[in-house]
ROZADO-374190 format. One record per residue (C-alpha): x, z, y. Coordinates in nm, 3 decimals. Layout:
<rs>
X/Z/Y
...
</rs>
This chain:
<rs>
17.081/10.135/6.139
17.286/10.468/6.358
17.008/10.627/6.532
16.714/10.473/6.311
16.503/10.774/6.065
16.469/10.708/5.688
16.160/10.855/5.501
16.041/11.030/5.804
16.336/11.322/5.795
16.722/11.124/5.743
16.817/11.051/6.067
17.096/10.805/6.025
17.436/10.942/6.242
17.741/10.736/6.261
17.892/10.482/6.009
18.159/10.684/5.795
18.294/10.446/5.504
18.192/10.097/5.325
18.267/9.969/5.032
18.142/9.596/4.867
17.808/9.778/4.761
17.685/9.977/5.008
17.795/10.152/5.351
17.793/10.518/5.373
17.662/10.757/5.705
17.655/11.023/5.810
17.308/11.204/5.837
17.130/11.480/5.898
16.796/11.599/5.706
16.616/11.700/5.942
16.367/11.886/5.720
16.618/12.168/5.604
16.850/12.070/5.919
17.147/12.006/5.739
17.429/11.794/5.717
17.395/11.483/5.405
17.588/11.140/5.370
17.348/10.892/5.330
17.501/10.547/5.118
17.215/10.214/5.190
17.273/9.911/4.947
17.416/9.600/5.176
17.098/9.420/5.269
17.244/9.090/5.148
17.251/9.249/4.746
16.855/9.363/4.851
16.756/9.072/4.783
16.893/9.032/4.407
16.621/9.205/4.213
16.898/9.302/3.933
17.116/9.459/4.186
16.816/9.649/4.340
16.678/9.760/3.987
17.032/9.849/3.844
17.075/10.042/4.210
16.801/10.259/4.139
16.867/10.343/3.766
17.206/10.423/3.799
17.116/10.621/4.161
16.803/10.810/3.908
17.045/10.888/3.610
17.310/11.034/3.862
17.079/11.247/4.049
17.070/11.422/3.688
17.377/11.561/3.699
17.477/11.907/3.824
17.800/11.998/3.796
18.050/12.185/4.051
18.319/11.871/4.044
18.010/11.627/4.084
17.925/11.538/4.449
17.549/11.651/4.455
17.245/11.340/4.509
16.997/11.531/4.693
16.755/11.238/4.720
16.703/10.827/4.633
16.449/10.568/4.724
16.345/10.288/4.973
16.221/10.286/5.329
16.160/9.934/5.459
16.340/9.744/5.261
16.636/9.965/5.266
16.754/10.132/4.918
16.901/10.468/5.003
17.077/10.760/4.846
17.094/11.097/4.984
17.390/11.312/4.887
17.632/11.613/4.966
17.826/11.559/5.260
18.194/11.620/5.199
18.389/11.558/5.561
18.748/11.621/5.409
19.007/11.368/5.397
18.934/11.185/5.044
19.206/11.112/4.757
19.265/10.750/4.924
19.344/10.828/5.281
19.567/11.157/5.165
19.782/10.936/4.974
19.776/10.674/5.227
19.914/10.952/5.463
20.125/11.144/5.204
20.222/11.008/4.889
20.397/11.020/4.673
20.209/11.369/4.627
20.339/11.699/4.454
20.272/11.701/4.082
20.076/12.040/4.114
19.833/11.900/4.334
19.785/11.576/4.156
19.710/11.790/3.812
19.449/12.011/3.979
19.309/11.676/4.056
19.326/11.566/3.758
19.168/11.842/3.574
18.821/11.829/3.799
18.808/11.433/3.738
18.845/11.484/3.346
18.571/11.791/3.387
18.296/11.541/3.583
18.370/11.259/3.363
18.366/11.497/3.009
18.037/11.628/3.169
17.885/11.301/3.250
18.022/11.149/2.910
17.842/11.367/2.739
17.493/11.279/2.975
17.533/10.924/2.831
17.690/10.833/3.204
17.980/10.612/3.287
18.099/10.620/3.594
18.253/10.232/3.593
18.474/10.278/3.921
18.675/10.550/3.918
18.911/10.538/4.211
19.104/10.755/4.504
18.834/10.651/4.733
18.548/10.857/4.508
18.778/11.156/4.453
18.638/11.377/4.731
18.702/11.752/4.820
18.426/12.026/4.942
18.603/12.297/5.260
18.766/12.490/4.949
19.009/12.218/4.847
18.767/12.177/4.531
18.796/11.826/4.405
18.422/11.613/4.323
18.345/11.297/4.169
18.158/11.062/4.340
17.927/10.751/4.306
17.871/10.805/3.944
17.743/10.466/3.775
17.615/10.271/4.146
17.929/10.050/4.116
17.765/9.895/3.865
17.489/9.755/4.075
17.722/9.486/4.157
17.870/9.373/3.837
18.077/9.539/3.595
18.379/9.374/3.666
18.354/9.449/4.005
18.461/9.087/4.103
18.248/8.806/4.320
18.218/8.471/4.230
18.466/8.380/4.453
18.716/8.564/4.333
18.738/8.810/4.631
18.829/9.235/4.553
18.512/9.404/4.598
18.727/9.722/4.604
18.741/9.811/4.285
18.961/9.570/4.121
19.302/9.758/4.111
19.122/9.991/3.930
18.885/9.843/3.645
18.992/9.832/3.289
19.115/9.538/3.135
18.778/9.524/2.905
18.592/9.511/3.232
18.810/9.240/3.378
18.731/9.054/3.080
18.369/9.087/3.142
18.331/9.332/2.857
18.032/9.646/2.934
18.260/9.958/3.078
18.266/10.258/2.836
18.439/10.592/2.872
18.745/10.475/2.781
18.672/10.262/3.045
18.710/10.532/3.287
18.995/10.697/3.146
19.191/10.368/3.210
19.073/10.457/3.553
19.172/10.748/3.570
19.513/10.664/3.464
19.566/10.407/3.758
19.442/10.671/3.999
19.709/10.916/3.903
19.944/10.650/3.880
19.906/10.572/4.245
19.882/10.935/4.334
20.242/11.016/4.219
20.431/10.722/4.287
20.243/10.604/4.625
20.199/10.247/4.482
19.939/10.052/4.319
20.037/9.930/3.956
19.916/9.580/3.939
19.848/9.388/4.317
19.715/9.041/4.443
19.581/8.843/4.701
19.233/8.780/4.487
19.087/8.962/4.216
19.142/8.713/3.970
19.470/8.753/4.026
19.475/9.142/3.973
19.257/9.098/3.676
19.481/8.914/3.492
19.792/9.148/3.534
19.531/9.437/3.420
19.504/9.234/3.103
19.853/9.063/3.016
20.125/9.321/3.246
20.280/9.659/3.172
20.303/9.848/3.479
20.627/9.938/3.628
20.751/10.298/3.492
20.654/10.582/3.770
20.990/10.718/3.712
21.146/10.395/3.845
20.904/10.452/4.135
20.930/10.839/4.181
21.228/11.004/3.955
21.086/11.358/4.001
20.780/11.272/3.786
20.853/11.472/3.408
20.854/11.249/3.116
20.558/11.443/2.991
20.385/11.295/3.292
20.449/10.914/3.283
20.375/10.921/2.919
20.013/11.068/2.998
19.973/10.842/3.287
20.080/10.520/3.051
19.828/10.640/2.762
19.540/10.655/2.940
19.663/10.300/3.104
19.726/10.149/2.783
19.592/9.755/2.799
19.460/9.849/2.401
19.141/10.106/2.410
19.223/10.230/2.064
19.564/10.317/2.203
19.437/10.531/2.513
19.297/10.891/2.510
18.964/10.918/2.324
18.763/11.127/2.610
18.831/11.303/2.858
18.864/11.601/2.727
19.205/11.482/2.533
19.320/11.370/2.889
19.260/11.747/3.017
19.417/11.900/2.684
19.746/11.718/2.820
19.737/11.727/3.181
19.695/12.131/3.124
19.989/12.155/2.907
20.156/11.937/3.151
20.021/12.207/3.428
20.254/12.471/3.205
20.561/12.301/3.135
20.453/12.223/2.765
20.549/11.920/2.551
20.300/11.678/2.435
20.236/11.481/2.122
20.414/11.170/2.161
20.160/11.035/1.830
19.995/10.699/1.898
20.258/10.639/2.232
20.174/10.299/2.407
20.460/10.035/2.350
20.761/10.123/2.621
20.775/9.984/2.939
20.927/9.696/3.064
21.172/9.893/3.338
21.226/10.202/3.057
21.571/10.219/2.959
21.689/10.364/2.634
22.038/10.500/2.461
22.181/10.252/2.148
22.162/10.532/1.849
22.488/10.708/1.806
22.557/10.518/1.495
22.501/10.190/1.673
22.734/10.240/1.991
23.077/10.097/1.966
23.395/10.281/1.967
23.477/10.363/2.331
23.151/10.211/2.463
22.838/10.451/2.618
22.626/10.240/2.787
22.302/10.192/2.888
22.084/9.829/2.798
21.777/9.772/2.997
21.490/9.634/2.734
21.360/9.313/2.813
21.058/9.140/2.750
21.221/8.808/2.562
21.365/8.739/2.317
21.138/9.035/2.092
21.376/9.332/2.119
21.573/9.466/1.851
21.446/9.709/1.593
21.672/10.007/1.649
21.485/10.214/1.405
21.750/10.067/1.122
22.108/10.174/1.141
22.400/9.897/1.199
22.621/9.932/0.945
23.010/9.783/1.049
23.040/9.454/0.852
23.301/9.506/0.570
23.506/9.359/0.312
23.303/9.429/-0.060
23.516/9.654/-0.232
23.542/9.626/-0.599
23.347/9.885/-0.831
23.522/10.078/-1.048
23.317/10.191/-1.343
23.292/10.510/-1.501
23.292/10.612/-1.857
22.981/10.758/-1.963
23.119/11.067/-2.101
23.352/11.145/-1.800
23.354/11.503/-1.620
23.286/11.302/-1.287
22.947/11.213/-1.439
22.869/11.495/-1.639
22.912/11.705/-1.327
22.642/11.463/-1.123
22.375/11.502/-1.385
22.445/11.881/-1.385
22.377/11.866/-1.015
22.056/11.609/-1.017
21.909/11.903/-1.296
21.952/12.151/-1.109
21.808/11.994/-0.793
21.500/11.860/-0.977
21.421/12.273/-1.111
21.449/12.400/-0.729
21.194/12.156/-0.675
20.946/12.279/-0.940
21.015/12.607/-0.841
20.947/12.566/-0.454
20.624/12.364/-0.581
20.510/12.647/-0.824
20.570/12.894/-0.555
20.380/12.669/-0.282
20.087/12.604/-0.487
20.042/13.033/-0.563
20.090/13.093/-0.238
19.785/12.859/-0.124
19.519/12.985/-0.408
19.596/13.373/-0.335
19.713/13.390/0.023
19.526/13.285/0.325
19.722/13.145/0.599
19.782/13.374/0.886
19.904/13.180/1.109
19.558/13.037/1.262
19.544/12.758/1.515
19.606/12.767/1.870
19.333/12.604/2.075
19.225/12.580/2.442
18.887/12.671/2.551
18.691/12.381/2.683
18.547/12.459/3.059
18.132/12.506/2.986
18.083/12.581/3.342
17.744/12.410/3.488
17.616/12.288/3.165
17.307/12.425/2.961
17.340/12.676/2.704
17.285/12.435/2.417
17.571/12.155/2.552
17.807/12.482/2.632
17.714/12.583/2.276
17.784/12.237/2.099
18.149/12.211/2.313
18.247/12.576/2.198
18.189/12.484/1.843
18.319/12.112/1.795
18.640/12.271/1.975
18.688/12.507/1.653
18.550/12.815/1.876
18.258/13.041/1.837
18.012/13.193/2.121
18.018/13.546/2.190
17.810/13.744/2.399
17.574/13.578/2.617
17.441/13.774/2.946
17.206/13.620/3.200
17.211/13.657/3.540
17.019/13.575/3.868
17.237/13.309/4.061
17.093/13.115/4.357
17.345/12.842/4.366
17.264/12.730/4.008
16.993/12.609/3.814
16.806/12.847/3.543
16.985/12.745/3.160
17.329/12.640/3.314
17.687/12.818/3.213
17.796/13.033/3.572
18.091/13.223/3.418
18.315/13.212/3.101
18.530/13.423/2.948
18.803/13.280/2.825
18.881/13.071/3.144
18.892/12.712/3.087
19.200/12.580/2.984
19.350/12.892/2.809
19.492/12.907/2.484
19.343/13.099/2.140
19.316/13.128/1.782
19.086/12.900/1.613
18.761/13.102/1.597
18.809/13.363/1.892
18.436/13.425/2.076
18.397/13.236/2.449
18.142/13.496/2.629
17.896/13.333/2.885
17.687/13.387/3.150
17.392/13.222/3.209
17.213/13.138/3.475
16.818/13.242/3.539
16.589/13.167/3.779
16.478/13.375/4.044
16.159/13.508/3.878
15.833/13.476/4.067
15.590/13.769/4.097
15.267/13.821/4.235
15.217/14.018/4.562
14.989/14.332/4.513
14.682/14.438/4.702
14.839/14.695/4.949
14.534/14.753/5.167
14.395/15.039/5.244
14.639/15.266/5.105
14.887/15.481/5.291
15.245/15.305/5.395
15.424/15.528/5.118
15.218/15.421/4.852
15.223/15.039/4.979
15.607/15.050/4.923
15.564/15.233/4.584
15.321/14.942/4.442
15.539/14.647/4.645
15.883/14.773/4.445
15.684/14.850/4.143
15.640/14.462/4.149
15.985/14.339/4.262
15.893/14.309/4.623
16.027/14.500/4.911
15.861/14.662/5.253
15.927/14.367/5.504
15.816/14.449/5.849
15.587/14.735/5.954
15.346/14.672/6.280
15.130/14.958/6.377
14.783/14.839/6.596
14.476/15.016/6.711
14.226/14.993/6.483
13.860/15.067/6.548
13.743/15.127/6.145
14.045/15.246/5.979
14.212/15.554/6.003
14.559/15.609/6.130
14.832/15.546/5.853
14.627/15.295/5.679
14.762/14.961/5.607
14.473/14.735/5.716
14.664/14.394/5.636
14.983/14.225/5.473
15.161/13.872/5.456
15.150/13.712/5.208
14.860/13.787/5.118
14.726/13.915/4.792
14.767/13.746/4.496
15.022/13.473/4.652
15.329/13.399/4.421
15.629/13.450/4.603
16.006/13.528/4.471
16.093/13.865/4.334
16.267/14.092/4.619
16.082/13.875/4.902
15.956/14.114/5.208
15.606/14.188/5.320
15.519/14.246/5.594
15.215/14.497/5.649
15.042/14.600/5.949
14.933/14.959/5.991
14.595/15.130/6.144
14.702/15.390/6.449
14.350/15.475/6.438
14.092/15.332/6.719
14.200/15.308/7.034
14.081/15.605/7.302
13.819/15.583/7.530
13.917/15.687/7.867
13.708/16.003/8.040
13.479/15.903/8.344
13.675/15.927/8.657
13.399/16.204/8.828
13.292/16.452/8.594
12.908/16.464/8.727
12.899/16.082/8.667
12.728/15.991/8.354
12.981/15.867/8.064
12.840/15.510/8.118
12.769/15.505/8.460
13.189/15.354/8.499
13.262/15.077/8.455
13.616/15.052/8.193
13.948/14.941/8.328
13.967/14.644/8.139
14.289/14.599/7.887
14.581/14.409/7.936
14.481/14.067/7.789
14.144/14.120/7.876
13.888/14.030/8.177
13.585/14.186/8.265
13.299/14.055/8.291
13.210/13.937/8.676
12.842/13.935/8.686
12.702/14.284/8.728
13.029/14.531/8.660
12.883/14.677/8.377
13.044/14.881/8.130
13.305/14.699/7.863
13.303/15.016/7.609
13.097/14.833/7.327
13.365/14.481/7.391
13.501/14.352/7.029
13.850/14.519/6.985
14.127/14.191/6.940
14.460/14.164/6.807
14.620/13.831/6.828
14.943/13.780/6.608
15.130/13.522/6.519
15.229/13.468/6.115
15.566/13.548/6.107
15.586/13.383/5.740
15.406/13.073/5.805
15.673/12.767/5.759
15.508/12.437/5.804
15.721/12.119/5.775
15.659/12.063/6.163
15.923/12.330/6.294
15.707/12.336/6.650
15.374/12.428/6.477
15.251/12.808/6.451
14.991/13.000/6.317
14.804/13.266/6.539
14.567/13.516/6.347
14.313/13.617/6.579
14.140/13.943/6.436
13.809/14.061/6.620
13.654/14.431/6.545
13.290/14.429/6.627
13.214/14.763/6.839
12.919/14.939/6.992
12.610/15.036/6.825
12.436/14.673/6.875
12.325/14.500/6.596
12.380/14.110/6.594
12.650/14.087/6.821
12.723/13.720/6.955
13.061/13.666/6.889
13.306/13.361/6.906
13.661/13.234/6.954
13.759/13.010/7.173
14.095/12.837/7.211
14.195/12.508/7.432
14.565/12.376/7.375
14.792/12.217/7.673
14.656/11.895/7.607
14.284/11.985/7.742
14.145/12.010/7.339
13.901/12.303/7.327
13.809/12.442/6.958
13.507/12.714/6.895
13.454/12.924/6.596
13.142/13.134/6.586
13.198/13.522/6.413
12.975/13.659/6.138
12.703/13.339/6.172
12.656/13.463/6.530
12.538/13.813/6.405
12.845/14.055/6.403
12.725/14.425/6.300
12.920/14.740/6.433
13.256/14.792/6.273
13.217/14.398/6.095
13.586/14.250/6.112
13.628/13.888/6.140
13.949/13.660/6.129
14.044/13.326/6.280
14.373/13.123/6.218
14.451/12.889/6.535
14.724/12.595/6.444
14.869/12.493/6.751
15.186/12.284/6.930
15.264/12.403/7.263
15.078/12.632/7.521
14.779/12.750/7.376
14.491/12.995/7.558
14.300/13.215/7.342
13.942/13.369/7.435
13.699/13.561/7.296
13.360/13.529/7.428
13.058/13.837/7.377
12.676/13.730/7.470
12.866/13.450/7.680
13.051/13.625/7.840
13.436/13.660/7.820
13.603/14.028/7.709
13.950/13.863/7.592
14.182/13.596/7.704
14.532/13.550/7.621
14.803/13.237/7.655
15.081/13.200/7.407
15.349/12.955/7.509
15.507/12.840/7.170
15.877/12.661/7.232
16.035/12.453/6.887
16.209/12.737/6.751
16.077/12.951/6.526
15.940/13.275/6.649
16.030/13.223/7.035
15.665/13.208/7.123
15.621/13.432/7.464
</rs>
C-alpha cells in the first residue's frame, strides 16, 4: 500500500497508526500538494458488505461536520477495492501516547481537554451523530495545542460493541459503555460514559476496568465500580472524581444528560467552583467516609472503609445510646408547665402565617431581582439557526448579529461570540455573533480599449483590483490603451482577485534606410529578436505580421507541468488576404497548424491562438510560406519557470 496512488492524486506515505478497523497513513494530495492522513478499511472487513456499507455512511455523515475541535474529512470513497477516507493531518503526539509518556497529567490540561471533547460531541449530538468510540487514541491536537475529535461514528463499522467473536479487544473495549457491552445501540450517553473513562485514565495514569479478553473487560464495565481516582492520584479535587464517576455511572439515567451538562461542570471545575452533588452515583467501593458525630463513640475517631457485603449501614438515621425506659410522669392539664407550651406553640403557629402572608405579597407585587446566573454555551462553527436554538434553550437571547468575510469558514457558520463561551450571566443577557459569509463572486468588466486609469476605476468599481500591467508594441492601438486582460470579460472570479491587463506602447518603429539616396524599400529590415528572415531573395520584412507570444499567467490546470501560450498575430502591410498561420511542434516531434483569418488576414486584422503544451515547445509563424517568427519556450514543472 506505501508508495501506491489512490484516486489518481493520494499518494500513500508511510504507515502511521492501526487500529481493529482500519490502518491510518500518511499522505500527501498531490492535487493541492498538501499534507492529509489517509485511514483504508482492513481488506479482510472489505469483504463484509455490512461493514463496507456502514463504512461509508458513517465516513458520509462525518464528512458533514465542521467544527474547529472536529478533525476535518477532506474526502471518502473506493479505489480498487480499497475504502478510503481522506482527512486533516494532525502529526502531534495524541492523548494516548502523552499519557503513556506522562501521566498522571496536570488537572488544567486535562480540563482544556475536556472542554473541546464535550464541544465536538455537543456539536455532533446535535447533527444526529454518535461518535461510539471515544478514546485517548482519537483525542488529537493541531500545532496550537488545540484539541480535535476524531473518527466520528467509523468505529461502528465493526460492531457496536467493539468486540470479535472471539472475544479478542478490538481496541475499544476499555472504553465502551456498559449498554454497548451488552449489545445495546450506542447513544450519547453512550459517549459521555466515554468520555468519563478517558479522563479517568488521563488523571490517574490507569485504566479503570482491565483484562486479558474483552469479554472479560465487558463484564467489569457492567457489574464493577471503578477504583476512586483519589486512591490512584490524591491531588485530584473532590469536585473532579465526582464528575469523572457521573459520567461513568454503570446506570444511563444516573450519568450527565449531554454534553453540554459535562462542560457546565468541568468549567466550574476549571474555576474552583462547587458542583451539584444532585443525582450523585452510589459511592465507591475504596471511598472512605466519617461515622456522623452523633454516631462515634466516646473517645473513638476513626475511619471505616465501606465494603461491598454485607449491604452497608444506613447512616442517614441517628444511633441513639440504648437506655433504660424511664417512667412518665404526667402532667395536670391545667398546670403552668403546660399552659406555658401552648402559649409558645400559638405564638409559633402566628409567625408562620405572618411570614406566609408576607411571602405570598411579596411574589404578586414584587418581581424577583435576583435573576439567574447562566453560562453562555460556545456557538462557534455552527449555523446561525443551531447558534440561535442553543442561545435560547440556554435561557439567553441573541444580540447583534454582524457578518463578515472569513476564508477559513464556511458562509452561515458562528466565527466570533461575545460573551466567550463558558462565561457566566444573567438569565436573558444578549450573546452578539459574527457570522461568517462567503467570499462574494463578481463579474470581471470589459477593460479594453480604455486608458489604464480608467481600467482600474471600472476593475475597483466591481470589487476587483489592477493585477499586473505588461506594456507591448502594438501595431493598431494607440499607446496607453489596454488592448487585453486575464480573465477575460465576463468570467466570474472572487471579489478583490487581480487582473492582469496588457497595455498598447503604440506600433513599433520602423527603422530609417541605412543610405539616405536608397529608396525606403530598397533595404532589406534587420529582422527582430525572435524572428528569421526570409532566405530566398532578401527582400524586405516591413509588411511581416507583428507577434507577441505570452504565456497565461492565470491559467491553473490540474496537470501542474501544463501551460498555456497565447500567441497574438497583427496583420501588417497594405496587402489584402494575407496567408497567415501558426505553427507549433512540441519535444516529442508532434507538429500542430492553425490557419489565421480563413487564410485571408486584412491589414491591421488581429488574430489569437492558445498552444497547450508539456515540455519544450517551438512556436512559428509562417507568411505566404514563408517563416517571419520563431520562438522556443522551454516549460519546467513549476509554475511560471518557463524560459
Amino acid at each position: 500500500m506505501e508508495g501506491s496512488l489512490i484516486a489518481g492524486r493520494y499518494r500513500v506515505d508511510h504507515l502511521i497508526g492501526e487500529g481493529g478497523v482500519a490502518r491510518v497513513y500518511r499522505g500527501t494530495d498531490e492535487t493541492l500538494d498538501r499534507r492529509v492522513a489517509v485511514k483504508i478499511l482492513r481488506p479482510e472487513l472489505s469483504d463484509r458488505q455490512d461493514v463496507v456499507a456502514r463504512f461509508r455512511r458513517e465516513a458520509h455523515d462525518a464528512a458533514k461536520l465542521n467544527h474547529p475541535n472536529i478533525v476535518q474529512i477532506y474526502d471518502t470513497g473506493v479505489d480498487e477495492g480499497s475504502y478510503y477516507i481522506v482527512m486533516e493531518y494532525l502529526p502531534e503526539l495524541n492523548l494516548k501516547e502523552i499519557i503513556k509518556r506522562y501521566a498522571p497529567l496536570p488537572l488544567d490540561k486535562v480540563v482544556e481537554v475536556g472542554i473541546a471533547c464535550c464541544d465536538a460531541l455537543s456539536y455532533a449530538h446535535r447533527q444526529g451523530l454518535v461518535h461510539r468510540d471515544v478514546k485517548p487514541a482519537n483525542v488529537l491536537f493541531s500545532d496550537d495545542g488545540r484539541a480535535k475529535l476524531s473518527d466520528f461514528g467509523i468505529a461502528a463499522a465493526a460492531g457496536e460493541a467493539g468486540l470479535t467473536d472471539d472475544g479478542k479487544v478490538l481496541g475499544s473495549a476499555h472504553y465502551i459503555s456498559p449498554e454497548q457491552a451488552q449489545g445495546a445501540p450506542a447513544g450519547p450517553l453512550s459517549d459521555i460514559y466515554s468520555l468519563g473513562v478517558t479522563l479517568y485514565e488521563a488523571l490517574t495514569g490507569r485504566l479503570p476496568f482491565d483484562g486479558e479478553t474483552a469479554a472479560d473487560i465487558a463484564a467489569q464495565h457492567l457489574r464493577e465500580t471503578p477504583r476512586s481516582p483519589r486512591s490512584l492520584n490524591p491531588d485530584i479535587p473532590p469536585a473532579a472524581e465526582f464528575l469523572i464517576m457521573k459520567a461513568m455511572s454503570r446506570d444511563p439515567q444516573r450519568r450527565y444528560r449531554s454534553a453540554d451538562e459535562v462542560k457546565a461542570d468541568v468549567l466550574k471545575l476549571q474555576r474552583g467552583m462547587d458542583l451539584d452533588h444532585t443525582g450523585v452515583m452510589q459511592p465507591t467501593p475504596d471511598a472512605t467516609m466519617q461515622l456522623p458525630r452523633a454516631a462515634q463513640p466516646a473517645m473513638r475517631s476513626t475511619q471505616v472503609r465501606r465494603d461491598l457485603s454485607p449491604p452497608p449501614r444506613d447512616y442517614s438515621e441517628p444511633v441513639a445510646a440504648p437506655t433504660r425506659p424511664m417512667p412518665r410522669r404526667e402532667e395536670p392539664e391545667d398546670s403552668p408547665a403546660r399552659a406555658a407550651l401552648v402559649g409558645v406553640g400559638v405564638g409559633l403557629l402566628a409567625l408562620l402565617v405572618i411570614v406566609a402572608v408576607v411571602w405570598l405579597m411579596r411574589a404578586a407585587f414584587y418581581d424577583d431581582t435576583q435573576a439567574a446566573t447562566l453560562d453562555v454555551p460556545n456557538v462557534r462553527g455552527l449555523t446561525e439557526q443551531e447558534a440561535r436554538d442553543q442561545i435560547e434553550q440556554r435561557g439567553l437571547i441573541v444580540g447583534d448579529i454582524e457578518r463578515r468575510p472569513d476564508d477559513n469558514q464556511p458562509a452561515g457558520r458562528v466565527i466570533e461570540q461575545a460573551p466567550e463561551p463558558g462565561q457566566l450571566v444573567p438569565a436573558g443577557s444578549e450573546v452578539d455573533l459574527v457570522i461568517a459569509i462567503g467570499r462574494r463572486d463578481v463579474s470581471v468588466p470589459d477593460v479594453t480599449g480604455t486608458r489604464l486609469d480608467r481600467a482600474q476605476s471600472l476593475l475597483e468599481a466591481q470589487g476587483l483590483t489592477l493585477g499586473k500591467v505588461e506594456e507591448f508594441f502594438h501595431a493598431t492601438e494607440p499607446a496607453g490603451i489596454v488592448y487585453d486582460q486575464e480573465p477575460r470579460p465576463g468570467t466570474r472570479v472572487d471579489e478583490g482577485t487581480a487582473i492582469s491587463v496588457s497595455v498598447s506602447k503604440g506600433p513599433e518603429a520602423e527603422e530609417a534606410p541605412a543610405n539616405a539616396e536608397e529608396p525606403a524599400d530598397g533595404g532589406a529590415e534587420p529582422p527582430r529578436e525572435g524572428t528569421v528572415q526570409d532566405g530566398g531573395g532578401g527582400q524586405a520584412v516591413a509588411a511581416d505580421p507583428y507577434v507577441d507570444v505570452r504565456e497565461n499567467r492565470g491559467y491553473r490546470p490540474e496537470d501542474p507541468s501544463l501551460r498555456l501560450f497565447n500567441v497574438t498575430v497583427v496583420a501588417k502591410g497594405e496587402q489584402s488576404d494575407q496567408d497567415i498561420e501558426v505553427r507549433w511542434r512540441d519535444e516529442g516531434g508532434t507538429t500542430l497548424t492553425q490557419q489565421l483569418g480563413g487564410g485571408a488576414m486584412q491589414p491591421g486584422q488581429t488574430e489569437t491562438v492558445e498552444i497547450r503544451t508539456q515540455g519544450t515547445v517551438t512556436i512559428e509563424v509562417m507568411q505566404n510560406d514563408r517563416v517571419v517568427f520563431t520562438d522556443t519556450k522551454h516549460v519546467s514543472g513549476s509554475q511560471g519557470s518557463n524560459e
